[in-house]
C-alpha positions in Angstrom: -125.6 211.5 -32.5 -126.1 210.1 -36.1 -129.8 210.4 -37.6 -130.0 206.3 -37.5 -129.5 205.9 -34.3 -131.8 208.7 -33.3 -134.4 207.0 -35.6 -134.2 204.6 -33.5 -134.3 205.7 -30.4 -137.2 207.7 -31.0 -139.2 204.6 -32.4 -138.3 203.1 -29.0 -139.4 205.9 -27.3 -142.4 205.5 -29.2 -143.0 201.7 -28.5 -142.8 201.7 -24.7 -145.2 204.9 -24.7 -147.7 203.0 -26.5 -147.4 199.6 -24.3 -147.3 201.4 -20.8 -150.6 202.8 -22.1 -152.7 199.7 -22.5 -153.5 198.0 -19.8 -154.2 194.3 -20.0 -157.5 192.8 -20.5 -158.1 188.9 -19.8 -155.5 186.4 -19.1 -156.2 182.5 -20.6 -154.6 179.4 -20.1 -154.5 176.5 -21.8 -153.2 173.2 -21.5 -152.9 172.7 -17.5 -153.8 169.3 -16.5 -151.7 169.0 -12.7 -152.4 172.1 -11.6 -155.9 174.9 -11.4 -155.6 177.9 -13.4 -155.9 179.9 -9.9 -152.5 178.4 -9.5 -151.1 180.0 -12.6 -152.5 183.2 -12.2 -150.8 183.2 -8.3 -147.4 182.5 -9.8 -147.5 184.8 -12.0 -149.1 187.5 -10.1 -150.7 189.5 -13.3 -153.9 190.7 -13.0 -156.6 192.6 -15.5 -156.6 195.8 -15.2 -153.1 196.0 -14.4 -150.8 198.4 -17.1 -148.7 196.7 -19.7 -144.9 196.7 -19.2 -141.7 195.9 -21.6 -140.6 192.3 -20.3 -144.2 191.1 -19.6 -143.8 188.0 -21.3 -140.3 187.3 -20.0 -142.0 187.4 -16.5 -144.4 185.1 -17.2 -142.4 183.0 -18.7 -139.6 182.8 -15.9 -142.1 182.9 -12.9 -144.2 179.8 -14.4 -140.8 177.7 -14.9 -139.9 178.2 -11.6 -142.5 177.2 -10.2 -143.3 174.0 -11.9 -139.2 172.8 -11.1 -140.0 173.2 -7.7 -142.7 170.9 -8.3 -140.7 168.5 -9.9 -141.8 169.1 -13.5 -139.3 169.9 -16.0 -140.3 168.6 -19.0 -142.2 171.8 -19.8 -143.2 173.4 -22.7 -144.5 176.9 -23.8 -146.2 176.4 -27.2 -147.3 179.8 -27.2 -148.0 183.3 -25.7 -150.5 185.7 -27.8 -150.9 189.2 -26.7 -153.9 190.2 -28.4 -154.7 194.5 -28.6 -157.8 195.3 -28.7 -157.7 199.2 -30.3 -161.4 200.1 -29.1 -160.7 199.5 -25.5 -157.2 199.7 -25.5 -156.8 196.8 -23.8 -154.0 193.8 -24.2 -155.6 189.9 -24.1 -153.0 188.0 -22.9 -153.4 183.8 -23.9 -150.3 181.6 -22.5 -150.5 177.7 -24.5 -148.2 175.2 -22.2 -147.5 171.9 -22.0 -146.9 171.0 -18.6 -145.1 167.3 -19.3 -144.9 164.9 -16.7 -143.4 164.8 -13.1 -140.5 163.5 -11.8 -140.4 161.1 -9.1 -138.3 160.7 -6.4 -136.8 156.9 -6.4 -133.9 156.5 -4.2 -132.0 158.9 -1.1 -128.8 157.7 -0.4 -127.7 159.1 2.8 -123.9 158.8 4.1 -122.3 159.1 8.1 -125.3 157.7 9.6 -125.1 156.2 12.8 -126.9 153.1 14.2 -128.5 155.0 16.6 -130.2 157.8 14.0 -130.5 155.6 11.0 -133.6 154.3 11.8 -135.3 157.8 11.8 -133.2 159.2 9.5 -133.9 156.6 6.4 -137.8 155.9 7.5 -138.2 160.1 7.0 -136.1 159.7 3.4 -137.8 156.3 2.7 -141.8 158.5 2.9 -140.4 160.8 -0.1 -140.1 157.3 -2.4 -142.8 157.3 -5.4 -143.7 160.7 -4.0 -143.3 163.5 -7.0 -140.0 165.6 -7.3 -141.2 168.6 -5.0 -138.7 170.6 -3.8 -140.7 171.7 -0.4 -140.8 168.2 0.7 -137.7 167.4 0.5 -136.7 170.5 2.6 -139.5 169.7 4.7 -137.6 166.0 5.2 -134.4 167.8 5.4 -135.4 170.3 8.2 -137.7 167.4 10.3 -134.4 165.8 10.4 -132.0 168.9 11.4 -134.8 169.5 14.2 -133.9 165.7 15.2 -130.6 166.3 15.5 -130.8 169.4 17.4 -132.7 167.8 20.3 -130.2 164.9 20.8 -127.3 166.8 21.0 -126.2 167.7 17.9 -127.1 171.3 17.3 -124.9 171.8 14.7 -125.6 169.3 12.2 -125.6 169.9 8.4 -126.9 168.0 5.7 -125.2 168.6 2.7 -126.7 167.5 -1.1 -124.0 165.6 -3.0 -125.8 165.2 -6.5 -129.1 164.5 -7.9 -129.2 161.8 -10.8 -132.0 161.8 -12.7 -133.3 159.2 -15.3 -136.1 157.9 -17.2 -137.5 154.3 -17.1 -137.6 152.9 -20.4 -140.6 150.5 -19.7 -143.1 153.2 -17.7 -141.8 156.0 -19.1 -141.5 158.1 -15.8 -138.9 160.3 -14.8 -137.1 159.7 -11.2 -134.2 160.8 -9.9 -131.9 159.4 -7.2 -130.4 161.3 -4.2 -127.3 161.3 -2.4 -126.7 163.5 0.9 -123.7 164.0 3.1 -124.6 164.2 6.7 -122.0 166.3 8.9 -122.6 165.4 12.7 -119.8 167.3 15.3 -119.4 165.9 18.3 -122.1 165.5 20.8 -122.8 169.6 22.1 -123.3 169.6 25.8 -124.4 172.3 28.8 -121.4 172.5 30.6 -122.0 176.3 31.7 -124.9 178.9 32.2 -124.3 182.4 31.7 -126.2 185.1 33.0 -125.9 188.5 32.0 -128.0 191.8 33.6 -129.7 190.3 36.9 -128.0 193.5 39.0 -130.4 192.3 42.0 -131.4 188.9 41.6 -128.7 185.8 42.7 -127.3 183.8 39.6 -128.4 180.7 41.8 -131.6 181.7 42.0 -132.1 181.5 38.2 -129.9 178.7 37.7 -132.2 176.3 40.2 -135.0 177.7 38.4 -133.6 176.2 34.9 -134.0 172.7 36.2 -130.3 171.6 33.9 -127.9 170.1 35.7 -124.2 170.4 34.4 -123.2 168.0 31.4 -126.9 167.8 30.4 -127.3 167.0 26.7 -128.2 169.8 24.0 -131.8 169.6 23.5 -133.2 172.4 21.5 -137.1 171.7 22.5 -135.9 171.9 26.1 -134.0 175.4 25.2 -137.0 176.8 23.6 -138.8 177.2 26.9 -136.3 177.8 29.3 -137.2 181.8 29.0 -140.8 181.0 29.9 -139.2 179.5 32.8 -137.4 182.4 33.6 -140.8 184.6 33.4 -142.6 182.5 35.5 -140.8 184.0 38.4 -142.1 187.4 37.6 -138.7 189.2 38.0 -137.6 190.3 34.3 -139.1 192.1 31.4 -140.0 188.7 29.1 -136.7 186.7 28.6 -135.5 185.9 25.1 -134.5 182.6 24.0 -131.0 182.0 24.8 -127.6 181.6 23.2 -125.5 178.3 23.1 -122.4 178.2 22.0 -118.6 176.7 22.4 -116.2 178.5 24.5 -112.5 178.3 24.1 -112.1 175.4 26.4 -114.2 173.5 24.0 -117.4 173.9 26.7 -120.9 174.6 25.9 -122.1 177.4 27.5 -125.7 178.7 27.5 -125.9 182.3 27.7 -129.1 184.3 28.7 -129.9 188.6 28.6 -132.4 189.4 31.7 -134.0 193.1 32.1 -135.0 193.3 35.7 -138.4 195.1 37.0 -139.7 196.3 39.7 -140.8 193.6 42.2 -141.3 196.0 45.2 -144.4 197.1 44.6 -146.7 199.2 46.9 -150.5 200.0 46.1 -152.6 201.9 48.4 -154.6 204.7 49.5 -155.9 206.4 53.0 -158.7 208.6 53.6 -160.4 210.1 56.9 -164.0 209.6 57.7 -165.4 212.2 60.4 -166.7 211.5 63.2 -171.0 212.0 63.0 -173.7 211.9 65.4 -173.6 210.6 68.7 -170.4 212.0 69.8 -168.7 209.2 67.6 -165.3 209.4 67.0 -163.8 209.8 63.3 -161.3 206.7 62.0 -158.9 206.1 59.0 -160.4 203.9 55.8 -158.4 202.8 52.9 -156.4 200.0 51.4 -152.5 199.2 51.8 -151.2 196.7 49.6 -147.3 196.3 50.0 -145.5 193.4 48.0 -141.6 192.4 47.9 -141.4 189.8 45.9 -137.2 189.0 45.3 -136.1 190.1 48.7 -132.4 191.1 48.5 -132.3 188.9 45.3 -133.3 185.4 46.6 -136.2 184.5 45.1 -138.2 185.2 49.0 -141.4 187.2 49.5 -143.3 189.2 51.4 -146.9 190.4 51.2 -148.4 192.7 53.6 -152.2 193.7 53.0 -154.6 196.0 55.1 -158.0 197.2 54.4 -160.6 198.9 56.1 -164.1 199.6 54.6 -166.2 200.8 57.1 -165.8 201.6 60.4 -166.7 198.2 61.7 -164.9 196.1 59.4 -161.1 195.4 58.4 -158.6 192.6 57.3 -154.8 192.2 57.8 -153.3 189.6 55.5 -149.3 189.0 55.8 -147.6 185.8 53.5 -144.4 185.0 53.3 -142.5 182.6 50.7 -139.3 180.7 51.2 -138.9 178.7 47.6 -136.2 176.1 47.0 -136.1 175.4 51.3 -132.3 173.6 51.8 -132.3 173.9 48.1 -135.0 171.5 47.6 -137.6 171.4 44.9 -140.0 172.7 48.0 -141.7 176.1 48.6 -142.5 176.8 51.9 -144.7 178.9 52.7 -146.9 181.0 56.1 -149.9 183.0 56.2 -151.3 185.3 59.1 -154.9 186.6 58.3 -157.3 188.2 60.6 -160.7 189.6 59.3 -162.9 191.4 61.7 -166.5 191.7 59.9 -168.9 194.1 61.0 -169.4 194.1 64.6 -170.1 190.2 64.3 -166.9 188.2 64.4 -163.1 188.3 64.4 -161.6 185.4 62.3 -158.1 184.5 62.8 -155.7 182.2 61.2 -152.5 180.9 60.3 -151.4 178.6 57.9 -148.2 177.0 56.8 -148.1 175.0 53.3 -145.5 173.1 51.9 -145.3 172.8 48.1 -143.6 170.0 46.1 -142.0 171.3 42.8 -142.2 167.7 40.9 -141.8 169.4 37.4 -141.3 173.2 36.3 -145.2 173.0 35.1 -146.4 170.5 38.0 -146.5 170.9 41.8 -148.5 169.3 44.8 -149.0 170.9 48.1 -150.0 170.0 51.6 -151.5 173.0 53.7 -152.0 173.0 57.8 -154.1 175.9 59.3 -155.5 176.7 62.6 -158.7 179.0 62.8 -160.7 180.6 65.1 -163.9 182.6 65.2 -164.6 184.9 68.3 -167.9 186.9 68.3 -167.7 189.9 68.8 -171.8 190.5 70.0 -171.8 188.5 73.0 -173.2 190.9 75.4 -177.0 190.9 73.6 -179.0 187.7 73.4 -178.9 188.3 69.2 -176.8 185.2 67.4 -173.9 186.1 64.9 -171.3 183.2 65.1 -170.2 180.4 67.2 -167.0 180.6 69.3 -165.2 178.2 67.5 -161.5 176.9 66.1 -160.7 175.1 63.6 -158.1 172.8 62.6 -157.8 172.0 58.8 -156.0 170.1 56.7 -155.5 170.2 52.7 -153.7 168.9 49.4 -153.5 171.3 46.3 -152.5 170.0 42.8 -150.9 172.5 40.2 -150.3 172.3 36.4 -149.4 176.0 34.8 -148.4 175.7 31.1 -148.6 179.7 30.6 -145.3 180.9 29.0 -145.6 184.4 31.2 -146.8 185.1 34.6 -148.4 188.7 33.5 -149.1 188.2 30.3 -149.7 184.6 28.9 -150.6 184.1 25.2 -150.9 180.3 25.3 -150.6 177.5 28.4 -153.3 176.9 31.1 -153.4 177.1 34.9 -155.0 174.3 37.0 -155.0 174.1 40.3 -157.4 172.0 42.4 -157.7 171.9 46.1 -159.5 169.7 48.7 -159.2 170.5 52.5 -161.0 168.7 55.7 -162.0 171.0 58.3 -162.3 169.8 62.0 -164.7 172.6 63.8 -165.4 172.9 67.8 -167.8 174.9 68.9 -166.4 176.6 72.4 -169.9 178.9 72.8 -171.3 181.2 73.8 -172.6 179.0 76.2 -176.4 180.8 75.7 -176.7 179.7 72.3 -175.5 176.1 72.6 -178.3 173.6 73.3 -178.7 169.7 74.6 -178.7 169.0 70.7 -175.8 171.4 69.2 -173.4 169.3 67.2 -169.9 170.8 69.3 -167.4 168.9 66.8 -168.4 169.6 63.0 -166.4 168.1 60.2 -166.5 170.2 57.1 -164.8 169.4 53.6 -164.0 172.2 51.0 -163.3 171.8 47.4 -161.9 174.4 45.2 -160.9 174.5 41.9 -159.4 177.4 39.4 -158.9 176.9 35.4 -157.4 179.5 33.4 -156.8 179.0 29.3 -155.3 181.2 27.1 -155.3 181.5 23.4 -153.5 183.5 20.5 -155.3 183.0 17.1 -154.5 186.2 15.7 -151.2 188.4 16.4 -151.2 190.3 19.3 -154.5 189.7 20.3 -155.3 186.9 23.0 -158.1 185.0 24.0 -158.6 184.3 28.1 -160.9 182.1 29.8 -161.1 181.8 33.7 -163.3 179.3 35.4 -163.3 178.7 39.5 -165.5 177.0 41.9 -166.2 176.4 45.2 -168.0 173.7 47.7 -168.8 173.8 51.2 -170.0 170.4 52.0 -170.9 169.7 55.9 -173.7 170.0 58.7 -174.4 173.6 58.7 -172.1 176.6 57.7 -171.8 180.1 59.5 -170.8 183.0 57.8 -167.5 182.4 58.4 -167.2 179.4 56.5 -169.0 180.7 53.3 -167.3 181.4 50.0 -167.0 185.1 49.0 -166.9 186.3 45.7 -167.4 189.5 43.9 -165.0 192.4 42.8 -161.3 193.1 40.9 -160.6 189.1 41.0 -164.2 187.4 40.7 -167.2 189.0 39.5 -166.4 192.5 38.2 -169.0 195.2 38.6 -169.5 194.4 42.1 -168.7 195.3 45.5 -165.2 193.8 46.8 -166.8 190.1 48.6 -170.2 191.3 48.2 -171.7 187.9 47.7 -170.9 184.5 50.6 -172.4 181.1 49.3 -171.3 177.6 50.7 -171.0 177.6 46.7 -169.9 179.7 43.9 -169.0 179.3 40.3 -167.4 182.7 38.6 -166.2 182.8 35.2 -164.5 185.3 33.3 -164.0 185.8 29.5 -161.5 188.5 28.1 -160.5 189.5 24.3 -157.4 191.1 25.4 -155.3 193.4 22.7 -151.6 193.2 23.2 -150.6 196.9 22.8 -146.4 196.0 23.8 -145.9 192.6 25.9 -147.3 193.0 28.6 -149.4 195.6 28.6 -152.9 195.4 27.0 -156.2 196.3 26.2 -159.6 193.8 26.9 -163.1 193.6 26.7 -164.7 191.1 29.4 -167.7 189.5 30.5 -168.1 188.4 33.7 -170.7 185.8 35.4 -170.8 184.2 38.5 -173.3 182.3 40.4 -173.6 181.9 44.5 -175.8 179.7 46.9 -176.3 179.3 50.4 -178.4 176.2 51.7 -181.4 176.6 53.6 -180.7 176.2 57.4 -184.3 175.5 59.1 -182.8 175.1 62.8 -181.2 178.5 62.1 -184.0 180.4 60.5 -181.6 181.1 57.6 -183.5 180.9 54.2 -182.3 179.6 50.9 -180.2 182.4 49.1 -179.3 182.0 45.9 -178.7 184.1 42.2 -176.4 184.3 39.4 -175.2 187.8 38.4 -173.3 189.2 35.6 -170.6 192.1 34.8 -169.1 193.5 31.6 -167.1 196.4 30.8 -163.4 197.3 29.4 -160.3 197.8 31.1 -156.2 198.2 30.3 -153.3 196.1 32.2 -150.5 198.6 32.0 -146.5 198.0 32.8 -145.2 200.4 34.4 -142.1 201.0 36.8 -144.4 200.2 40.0 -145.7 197.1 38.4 -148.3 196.1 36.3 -151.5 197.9 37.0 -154.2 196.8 36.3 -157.8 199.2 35.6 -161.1 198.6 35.0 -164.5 199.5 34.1 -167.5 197.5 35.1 -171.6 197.7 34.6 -172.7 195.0 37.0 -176.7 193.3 35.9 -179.2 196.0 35.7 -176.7 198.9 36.9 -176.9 202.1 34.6 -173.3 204.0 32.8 -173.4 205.9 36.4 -173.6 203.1 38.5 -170.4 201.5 36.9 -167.6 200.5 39.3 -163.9 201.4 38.7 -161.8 198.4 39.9 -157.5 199.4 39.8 -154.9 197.7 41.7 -151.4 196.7 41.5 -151.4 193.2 39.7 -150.0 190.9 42.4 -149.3 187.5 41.6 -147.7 186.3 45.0 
């Protein structure tokens, strides 16, 4: 190597030890009228403190231009950048001098291949940008509003494509425009001529399809593709659904093309225990909880839930439901209940109810319900009152709007649903307790009504409010009528049912933390309040309170289902009187 060039190098070597060993010390600006200083120092993205580099100045320079062109100024001048050294500190002032001109204006878009039928929101969008300034984000803004127009009326594959810009100066205002022409590139309308469906091993294509609600030939509409997976996750059946694929098939159809992951939706939740028998010669029995749910019976959408509890020894329930959705392929669910509850050694309450529910929409639905009920006592051999002998014949309507885009795991949407029922009671005895004045036919009226809300401010973490209430309204009510609240799906920290009222408000607020889609973490409070109307005749007092619960808990998929645990301190309870509430999360 020759001695020149290693003088060189070496003074090189020299310089860029020198600059990477000052750092810089303030940055001024001077000269911005348009736009803040904060806005500068953003572009630029050079802070004190920071080292000094080779290039520095470069940077500035090209990160400042560019971002005042795509503000439409471009008229720009740099009178001067200083880079002041400062030997006592070692620091590097850095001063930047500009001129930022003035703006270009946007004056005329010239657009080609419009239609009649899109011109008039095509131009009105173009028409907003006129005596607007030159800013590049707009005009994609403008651009992409119109794209997204074209993509829901059946033209998904729409470009726009920028001829030319001309730009000019006016001679008597001495502003700068510029004029714009565009190319517009519509195909032929894009229609759904075919669904695809690819991984349902169990589940009927048909079943899915119906569910879709798009009939064959139906138009490309991209807002109506973007929620056909929450559709699809409404049912409950797949691991959350993508959005799907559209595209043209050889035969020149459009085919939309959907990947499902089935789970479980057998799922079974239970367990048995033995209580021995005690004093008085009395005989040991089985306790526990059996909870058995098929919910896509041999792929057809059907259910079956089968439920069976027993608490004490005196006490049990056995509740079987059973959906058949789409009946003759109608938008109608159909659907039965047998429930028995035998409480204490007070009462056995039978009934049976069939419900028919109207699919008007796939977020809206209304329902008629018939149910026959009766109430036997089970004391009648002592002269002590429990409950009349007494059935029941009721009648109700149900309204439905659920927005939520998943049936485990929502992160935005609501559930409504508000039902009314009349109930026609008869009172068949016991004879004893039935007087000259006993009202034998009652009517009674029940209102219910459920609100659910869910909200994602923040990734992965969810906001859920839940609000339901309850009104008896009639004569009198027996226990059998009342409301019941308290436990895993009211008012945690409680007893399962621990609290009747003729009415009932619970609420429930969760902060849940989405640890994969649909399982999560959450914190909750929950309140409730519950009332039971003096009855003088009776010698039943007023009862009334309003309790509160609040604890943590963790919804976690697994391949049962989703299970769902939690921890609960009910109002005044201690850490050791906390309840654990856990179940199989069934959503029949």
């Amino acid at each position: 190597m020759s001695h020149p060039l290693k003088i060189l190098l070496s003074i090189h070597l020299l310089f860029n030890t020198f600059l990477y060993s000052q750092t810089i010390g303030t940055i001024k600006l001077n000269g911005n009228k348009d736009f803040n200083k904060s806005d500068y120092f953003e572009w630029i993205n050079i802070f004190p403190g920071q080292s000094m580099y080779a290039g520095i100045k470069d940077t500035i320079i090209k990160k400042i231009s560019f971002n005042l062109n795509q503000r439409g100024y471009f008229d720009y001048k740099f009178l001067e950048i200083n880079f002041d050294s400062n030997k006592t500190t070692n620091n590097v002032d850095i001063t930047i001098n500009i001129n930022e001109g003035v703006p270009t204006f946007f004056n005329k878009v010239n657009v080609e291949n419009v239609s009649k039928t899109d011109s008039n929101f095509v131009i009105s969008s173009f028409n907003n940008l006129t005596g607007e300034i030159f800013n590049k984000y707009d005009l994609e803004n403008t651009i992409s509003e119109i794209l997204t127009y074209y993509e829901n009326n059946g033209n998904p594959f729409a470009v726009i494509k920028i001829k030319y810009f001309h730009f000019y100066k006016d001679t008597l205002s001495g502003k700068s425009f510029t004029d714009i022409f565009l190319l517009i590139d519509i195909k032929k309308k894009s229609r759904i001529n075919k669904i695809e469906i690819h991984g349902n091993k169990k589940t009927k294509d048909y079943v899915l399809i119906r569910e879709l609600r798009i009939a064959s030939g139906q138009e490309y509409s991209q807002q109506n593709i973007n929620i056909l997976s929450e559709r699809l996750n409404k049912l409950g059946f797949f691991k959350p659904v993508k959005k799907p694929e559209y595209y043209i098939n050889s035969k020149g159809e459009g085919v939309l093309s959907f990947d499902v992951q089935e789970i479980q939706t057998n799922n079974f939740d239970g367990i048995i225990g033995y209580i021995p028998g005690g004093r008085n010669n009395e005989s040991g029995f089985v306790t526990g909880l059996v909870n058995i749910n098929l919910r896509n019976l041999l792929g057809t959408g059907r259910a079956i839930s089968i439920k069976w509890q027993r608490l004490n020894r005196s006490s049990q329930l056995l509740d079987l439901n059973y959906l058949e959705p789409w009946l003759f392929g109608l938008p109608l669910n159909l659907s039965t209940r047998i429930f028995q509850r035998k409480q204490d050694s007070s009462y056995v309450q039978r009934t049976f109810d069939i419900s028919l529910q109207y699919l008007a929409t796939d977020v809206l639905s209304a329902g008629v319900t018939l149910s026959l009920e009766s109430v036997i006592p089970t004391d009648n051999g002592n002269s002590r009152f429990t409950v009349f002998n007494s059935t029941i014949v009721n009648t109700g309507l149900n309204l439905k709007l659920d927005t939520r885009n998943d049936l485990y795991s929502p992160t935005k949407g609501i559930l409504f649903v508000n039902s009314y029922s009349f109930r026609r009671k008869s009172i068949n005895g016991p004879s004893q307790f039935i007087a000259p004045t006993t009202a034998r036919n009652i009517n009674l009226q029940k209102i219910e009504l459920s609100f659910d809300a869910y909200f994602s401010f923040v990734n992965r973490q969810v906001l859920a409010v839940k609000l339901h209430g309850g009104e008896l309204r009639g004569p009198f009510f027996e226990t059998s009528d009342l409301f019941r609240m308290g436990g895993f799906n009211s008012l945690r920290g409680y007893k399962e049912d621990q609290f009747l009222g003729s009415r009932i408000i619970w609420a429930n607020l969760e902060y849940r933390f989405l640890l994969t889609e649909r399982t999560y973490f959450f914190l909750f409070f929950d309140n409730g309040y519950f009332l039971r109307k003096e009855d003088a005749i009776r010698n039943i007092p007023k009862i009334e309170g309003y309790k509160t619960g609040y604890g943590l808990g963790i919804n976690l998929e697994t391949g049962l289902g989703i299970l769902g645990v939690s921890f609960a301190i009910g109002e005044g309870d201690s850490f050791s009187d906390g309840k654990i509430h856990f179940g199989i999360i069934n959503n029949f």
